[in-house]
N, C-alpha and C positions, 0 to 999 in steps of 0.2 A: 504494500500500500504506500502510496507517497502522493501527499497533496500541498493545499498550500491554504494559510486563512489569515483575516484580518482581527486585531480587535477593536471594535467599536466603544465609546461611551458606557452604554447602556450591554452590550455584552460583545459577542464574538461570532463569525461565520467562516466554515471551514470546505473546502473544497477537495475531495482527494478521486484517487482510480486507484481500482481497487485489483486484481489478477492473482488466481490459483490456478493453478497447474497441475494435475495427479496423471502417473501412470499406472496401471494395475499390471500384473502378473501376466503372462504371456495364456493365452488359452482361457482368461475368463472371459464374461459377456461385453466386458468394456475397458477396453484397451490403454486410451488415453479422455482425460477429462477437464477442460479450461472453462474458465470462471473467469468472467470479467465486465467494466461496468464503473459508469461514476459513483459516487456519493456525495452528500450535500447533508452539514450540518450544522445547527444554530443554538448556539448557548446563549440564556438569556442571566443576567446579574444585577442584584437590586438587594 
């Protein structure tokens, strides 16, 4: 995961991308498996 965020006054907003990767075992039903995809998140402080 690697993103990037700002903080505001009133709280913080964070930006990141996100990526998993897995390979399974030769011979079962699923070989290799990638995960990936933004995120977006907002802390609020008071």
């Amino acid at each position: 995961m690697a993103g990037v965020g700002y903080e505001f006054g009133w709280g913080s907003v964070l930006a990141t991308w996100r990526y998993l990767g897995y390979n399974f075992k030769s011979g079962s039903a699923v070989e290799s498996l990638n995960f990936n995809g933004p995120t977006i998140g907002v802390a609020f402080r008071w």
